[in-house]
C-alpha positions in Angstrom: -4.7 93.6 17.4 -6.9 90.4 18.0 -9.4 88.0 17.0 -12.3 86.8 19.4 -13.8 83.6 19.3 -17.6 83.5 20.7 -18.5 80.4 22.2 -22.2 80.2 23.1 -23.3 77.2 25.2 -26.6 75.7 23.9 -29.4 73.2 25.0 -32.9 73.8 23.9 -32.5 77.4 23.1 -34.4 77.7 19.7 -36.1 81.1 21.4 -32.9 82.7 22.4 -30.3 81.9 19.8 -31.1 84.1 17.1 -30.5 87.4 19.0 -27.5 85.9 20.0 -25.7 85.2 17.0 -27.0 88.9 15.6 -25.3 90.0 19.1 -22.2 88.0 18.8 -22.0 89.1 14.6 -21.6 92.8 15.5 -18.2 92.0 17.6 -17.4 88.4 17.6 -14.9 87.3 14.3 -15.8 83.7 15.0 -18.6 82.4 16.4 -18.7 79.1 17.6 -22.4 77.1 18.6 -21.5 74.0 21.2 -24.9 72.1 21.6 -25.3 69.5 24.0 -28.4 67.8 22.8 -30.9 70.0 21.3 -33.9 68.3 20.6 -35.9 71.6 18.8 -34.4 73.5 15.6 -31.2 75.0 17.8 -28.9 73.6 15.7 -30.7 74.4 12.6 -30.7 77.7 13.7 -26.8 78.2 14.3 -25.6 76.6 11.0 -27.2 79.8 9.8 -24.6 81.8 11.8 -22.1 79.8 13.3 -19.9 76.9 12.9 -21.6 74.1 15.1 -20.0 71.8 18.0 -22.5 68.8 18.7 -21.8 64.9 19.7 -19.7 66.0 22.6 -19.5 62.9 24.8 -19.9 62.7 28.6 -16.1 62.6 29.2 -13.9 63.8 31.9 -13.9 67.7 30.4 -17.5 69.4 29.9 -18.2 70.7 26.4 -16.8 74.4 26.8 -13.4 73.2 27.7 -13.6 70.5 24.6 -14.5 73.2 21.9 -11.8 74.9 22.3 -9.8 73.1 20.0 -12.1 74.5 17.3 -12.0 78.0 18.6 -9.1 80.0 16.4 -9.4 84.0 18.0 -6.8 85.1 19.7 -9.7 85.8 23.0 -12.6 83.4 23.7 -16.1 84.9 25.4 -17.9 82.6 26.7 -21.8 83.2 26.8 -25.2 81.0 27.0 -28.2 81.9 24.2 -29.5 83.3 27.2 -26.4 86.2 27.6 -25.9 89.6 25.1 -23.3 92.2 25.5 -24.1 95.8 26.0 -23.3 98.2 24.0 -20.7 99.4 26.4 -18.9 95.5 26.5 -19.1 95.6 22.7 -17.2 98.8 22.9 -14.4 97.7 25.2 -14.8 94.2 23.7 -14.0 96.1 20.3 -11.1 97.7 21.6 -9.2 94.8 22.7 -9.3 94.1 18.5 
């Protein structure tokens, strides 16, 4: 048995976020938003859903390899607002759990 952590990767993605996190909700047991810089209501948008990542700096690491210190699953899937899983990944995602 695990837990999976979903990390999606946002800029800008106001449009595309909300399908995501109802995607990510009906395998994921964490969600986790990383926004580099939204200027529209993304971030808004995944408090409703998701804990949120934002402020990362322009250090050495990029913003996906930072998070992980908030990520507590036993797996992490990494997707942009852009990405969904099939119904066939969420099965095989399911049965890693």
């Amino acid at each position: 048995m695990g837990s999976i952590t979903c990390i999606i990767l946002t800029k800008n993605e106001e449009k595309n976020l909300p399908s995501a996190l109802q995607n990510a909700a009906s395998w994921a047991d964490e969600i986790l938003v990383v926004d580099s810089g939204s200027d529209d209501g993304t971030v808004e948008i995944a408090k409703s859903g998701a804990s949120v990542i934002t402020g990362l700096g322009t250090g050495t690491l990029p913003p996906s390899a930072i998070c992980l210190t908030g990520a507590h699953g036993d797996w992490v899937l990494y997707l942009d607002a852009d990405e969904r899983l099939t119904a066939g990944a969420i099965q095989k995602v399911l049965a890693i759990k």
